[in-house]
C-alpha positions as CSV (number, residue, x, y, z in Angstrom):
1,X,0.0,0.0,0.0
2,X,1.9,3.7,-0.8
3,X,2.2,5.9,1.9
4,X,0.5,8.5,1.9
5,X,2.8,12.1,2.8
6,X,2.2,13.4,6.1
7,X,1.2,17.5,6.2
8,X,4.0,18.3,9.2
9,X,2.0,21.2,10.5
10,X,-1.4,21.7,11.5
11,X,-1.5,25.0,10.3
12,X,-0.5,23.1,7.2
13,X,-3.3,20.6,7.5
14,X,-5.4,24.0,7.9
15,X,-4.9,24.9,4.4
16,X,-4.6,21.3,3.1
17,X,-8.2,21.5,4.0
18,X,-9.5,24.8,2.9
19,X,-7.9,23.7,-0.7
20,X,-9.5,20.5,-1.0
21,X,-12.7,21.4,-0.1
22,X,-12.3,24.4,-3.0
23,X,-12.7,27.4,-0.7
24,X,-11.1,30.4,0.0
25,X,-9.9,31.7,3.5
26,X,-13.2,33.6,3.3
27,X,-15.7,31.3,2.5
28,X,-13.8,28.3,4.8
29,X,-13.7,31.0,7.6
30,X,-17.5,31.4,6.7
31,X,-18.6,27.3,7.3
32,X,-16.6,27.2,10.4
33,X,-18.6,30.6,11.7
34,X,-15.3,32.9,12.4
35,X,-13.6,35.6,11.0
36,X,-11.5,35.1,8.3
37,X,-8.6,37.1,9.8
38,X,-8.8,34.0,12.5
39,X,-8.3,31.8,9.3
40,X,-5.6,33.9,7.7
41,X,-3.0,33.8,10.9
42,X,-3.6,30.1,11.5
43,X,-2.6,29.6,7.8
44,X,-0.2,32.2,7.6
45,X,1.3,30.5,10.3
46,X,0.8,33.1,12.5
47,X,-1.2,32.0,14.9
48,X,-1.7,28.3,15.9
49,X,-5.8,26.9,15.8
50,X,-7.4,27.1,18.9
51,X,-9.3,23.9,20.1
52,X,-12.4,26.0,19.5
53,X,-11.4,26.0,15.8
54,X,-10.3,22.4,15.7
55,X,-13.7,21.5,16.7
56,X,-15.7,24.0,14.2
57,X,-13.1,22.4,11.3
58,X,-13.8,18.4,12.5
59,X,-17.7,19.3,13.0
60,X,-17.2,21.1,9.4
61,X,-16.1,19.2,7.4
62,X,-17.5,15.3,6.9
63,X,-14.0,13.7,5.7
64,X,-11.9,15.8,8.9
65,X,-11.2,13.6,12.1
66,X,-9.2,15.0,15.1
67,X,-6.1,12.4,14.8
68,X,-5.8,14.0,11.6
69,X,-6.3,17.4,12.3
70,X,-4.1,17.3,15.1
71,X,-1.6,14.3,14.5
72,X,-1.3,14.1,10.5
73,X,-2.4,10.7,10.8
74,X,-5.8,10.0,9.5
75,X,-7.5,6.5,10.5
76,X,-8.4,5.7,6.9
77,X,-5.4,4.5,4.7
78,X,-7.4,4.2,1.7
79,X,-10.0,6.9,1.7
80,X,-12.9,4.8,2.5
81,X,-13.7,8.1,4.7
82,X,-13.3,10.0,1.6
83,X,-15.7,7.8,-0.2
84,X,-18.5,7.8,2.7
85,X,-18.7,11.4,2.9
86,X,-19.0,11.6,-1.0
87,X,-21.7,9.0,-1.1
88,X,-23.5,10.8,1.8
89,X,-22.9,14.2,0.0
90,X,-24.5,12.3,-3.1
91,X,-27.2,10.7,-1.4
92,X,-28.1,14.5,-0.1
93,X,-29.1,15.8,-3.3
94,X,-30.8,12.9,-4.5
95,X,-32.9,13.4,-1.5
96,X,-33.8,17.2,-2.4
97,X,-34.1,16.1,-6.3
98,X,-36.8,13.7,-5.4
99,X,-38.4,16.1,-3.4
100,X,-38.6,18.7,-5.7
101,X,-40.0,16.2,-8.4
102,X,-42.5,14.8,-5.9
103,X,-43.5,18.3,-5.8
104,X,-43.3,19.4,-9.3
105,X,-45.4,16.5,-10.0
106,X,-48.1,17.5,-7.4
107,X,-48.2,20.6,-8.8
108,X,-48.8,18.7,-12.1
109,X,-51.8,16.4,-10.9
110,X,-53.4,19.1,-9.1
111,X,-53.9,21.1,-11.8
C-alpha cells in the first residue's frame, strides 16, 4: 500500500483542508462561523488553531477527524472516509431532487 505524505504542521493541514474542499480563507472561515482574519494567521502561520477551531473544522467538514487534524495521521489509509462522505454528500441531493420532483409532479396532478 503507498504511503501516503504526512502535512507536518497543522497549520499546514489548515490549508490542506481549505484547498480540497475548494474554498477560499473567506468562504472556509464562513462554514466554520469565524472571522476570516482567524483563518488567515492560522494559515499564515501566524497563529496556531485554537481547540475551539479544531472542533468548528472536524464538526465542518465530513471527511476531517481529530487524529488528523491534530496528528497528521488519518485512520483511513485508503479513503474509505473519503468515499463515505461523497456518497453521503451524493445521497443528499438525491434526496432534495426527489423532493422537488415529488412536488413538481403534485403541482402537475393538481392542476
Amino acid at each position: 500500500m503507498e504511503k501516503k505524505e504526512t502535512i507536518q504542521t497543522i497549520n499546514d493541514r489548515i490549508q490542506d483542508i481549505i484547498e480540497k474542499e475548494g474554498h477560499t480563507i473567506a468562504t472556509f472561515a464562513k462554514k466554520i462561523g469565524v472571522p476570516w482574519t482567524t483563518v488567515k494567521n492560522i494559515t499564515s502561520g501566524r497563529n496556531a488553531p485554537s481547540y475551539d477551531i479544531m472542533v468548528r473544522i472536524i464538526n465542518a467538514v465530513d471527511w476531517v477527524d481529530a487524529n488528523y487534524l491534530v496528528m497528521g495521521k488519518s485512520e483511513s489509509k485508503d479513503g474509505s472516509r473519503d468515499l463515505s462522505a461523497l456518497v453521503q454528500l451524493q445521497q443528499k441531493t438525491i434526496d432534495s431532487q426527489q423532493t422537488t420532483i415529488d412536488r413538481l409532479t403534485k403541482k402537475m396532478l393538481d392542476n
